[in-house]
N, C-alpha and C positions, 0 to 999 in steps of 0.2 A: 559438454562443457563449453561455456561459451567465453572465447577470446574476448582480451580489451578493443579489437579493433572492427571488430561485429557487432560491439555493444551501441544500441543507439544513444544518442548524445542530445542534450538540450543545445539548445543558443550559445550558452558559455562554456560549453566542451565538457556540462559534467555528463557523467553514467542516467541515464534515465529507465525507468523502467513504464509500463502502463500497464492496467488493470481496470478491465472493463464487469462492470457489474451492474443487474439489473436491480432497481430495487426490490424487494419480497417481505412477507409479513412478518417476520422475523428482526426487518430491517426499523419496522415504525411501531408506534402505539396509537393511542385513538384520535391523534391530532397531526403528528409529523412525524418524520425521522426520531428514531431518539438518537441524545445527544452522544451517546456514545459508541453509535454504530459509525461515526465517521472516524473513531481511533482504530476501530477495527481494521475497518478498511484503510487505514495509514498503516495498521501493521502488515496486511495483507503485502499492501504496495511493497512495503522496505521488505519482506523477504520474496517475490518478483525480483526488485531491484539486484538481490545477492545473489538470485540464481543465476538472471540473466548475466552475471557477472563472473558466473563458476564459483560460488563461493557459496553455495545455501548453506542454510544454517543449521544443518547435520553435521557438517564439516566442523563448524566451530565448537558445537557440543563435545562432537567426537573427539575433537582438539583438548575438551578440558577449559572450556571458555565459555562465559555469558555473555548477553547483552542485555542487560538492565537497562532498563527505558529511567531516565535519573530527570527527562523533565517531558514533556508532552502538554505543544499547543494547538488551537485548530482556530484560525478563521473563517466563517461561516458569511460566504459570499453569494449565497445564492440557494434557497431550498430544494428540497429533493422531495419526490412523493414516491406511492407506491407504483408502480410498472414504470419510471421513470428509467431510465438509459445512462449507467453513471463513467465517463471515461474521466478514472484517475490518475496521470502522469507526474 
């Protein structure tokens, strides 16, 4: 279980997490990314984020608790292909 003072941190002192992912065929269709392999990988990230925080999201289940995604955006700054190198923080 990982303490708040092990936790790496961004710039502004929040909790960060990273999640390194290669792209795979699974990840595109016959032109790019599809567009909804980068929410995947946003939810990938936020539960990283809860572990490396001692809080994954067994715990919360377990707890008798959800977490309902109630909005989800993505800006799209840069394309991705396949064997691509993806570091998400």
């Amino acid at each position: 279980m990982a303490n708040s003072e092990s936790t790496p941190r961004d710039p502004s002192g929040r909790p960060r997490a990273q999640l390194l992912h290669t792209v795979a065929m699974f990840d595109v269709d016959l032109v790019q990314i599809y567009f909804a392999t980068y929410f995947r990988w946003m939810d990938l990230g936020f539960g990283s984020l809860l572990a490396e925080l001692g809080q994954p999201r067994s715990k919360f289940i377990a707890a008798g608790f959800a977490m309902p995604a109630a909005d989800a955006r993505c800006s799209y700054f840069q394309g991705a292909s396949l064997d691509d190198r993806i570091d998400a923080v």
